[in-house]
C-alpha positions, 0 to 999 in steps of 0.5 A: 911860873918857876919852871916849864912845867908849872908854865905849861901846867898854868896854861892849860888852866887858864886858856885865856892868855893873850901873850906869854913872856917865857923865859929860855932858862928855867928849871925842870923844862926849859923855855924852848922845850916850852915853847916847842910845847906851844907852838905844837897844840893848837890851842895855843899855837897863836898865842905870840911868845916873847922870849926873854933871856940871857942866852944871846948868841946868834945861835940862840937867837936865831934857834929861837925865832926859828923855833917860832917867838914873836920877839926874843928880848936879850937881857938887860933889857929896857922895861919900856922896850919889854913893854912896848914888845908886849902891846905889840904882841897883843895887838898883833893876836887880837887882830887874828 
């Protein structure tokens, strides 16, 4: 999705979503506005989040964990680490 709200409106059309990779800076609604979103319907609140993004202060990080994601990956990032994250994630919903 190009933005937070076209995320948010994806999801609630497609609630068969395993994991979500969520960028923290987006236009119109950004990624932590997004994830407090998730993380406060419980249709969704499960799903694990890995946050991906520039933002990589302490502060932001731990604003983030805090807040709830399942990983949050600071870029540049390795694919082979963001893919590693993300079986991780999966396998950690589908055994809930």
């Amino acid at each position: 999705a190009g933005d937070g709200v076209i995320a948010l409106e994806k999801l609630e059309q497609n609630l068969d979503i395993d994991a979500i990779i969520l960028d923290r800076m987006m236009p119109n609604m950004d990624g932590m506005e997004v994830l407090k979103r998730i993380k406060g319907d419980t249709r969704f609140s499960d799903i694990p989040v890995i946050m991906q993004t520039a933002a990589a202060s302490n502060e932001q990080v731990l604003q983030g964990i805090k807040a709830g994601v399942f990983y949050y990956l600071t870029k540049p990032y390795d694919e082979e680490i963001l893919l590693g994250i993300v079986l991780t994630a999966l396998l950690d919903f589908n055994l809930k």
